[in-house]
N, C-alpha and C positions, 0 to 999 in steps of 0.2 A: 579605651580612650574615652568613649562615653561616657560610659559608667563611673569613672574618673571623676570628668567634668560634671558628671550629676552630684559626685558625693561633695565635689568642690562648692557647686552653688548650693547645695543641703547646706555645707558649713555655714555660711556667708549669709544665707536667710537664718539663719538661727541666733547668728553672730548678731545681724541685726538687729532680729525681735527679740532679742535678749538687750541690746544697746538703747531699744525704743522703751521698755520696759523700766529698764533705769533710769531713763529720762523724765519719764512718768514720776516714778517713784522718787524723783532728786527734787523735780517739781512742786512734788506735793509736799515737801520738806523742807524747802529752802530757807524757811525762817529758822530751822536749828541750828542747819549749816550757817549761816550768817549766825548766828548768836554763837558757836562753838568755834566759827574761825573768824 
């Protein structure tokens, strides 16, 4: 059950800094995205 919930919150922090990551990177872009959409 632990070990479970460990691999659970691994997912969920990875999910995140992978979510933060793109947020970053959509950031730094967002004048293409407005110019392409």
């Amino acid at each position: 059950m632990e070990s479970l919930r460990s691999v659970f919150f691994n997912k969920i922090d990875r999910i995140h800094s992978f979510d933060i990551r793109y947020s970053l990177f959509d950031i730094r872009y967002s004048p293409f995205h407005s110019f392409f959409y």
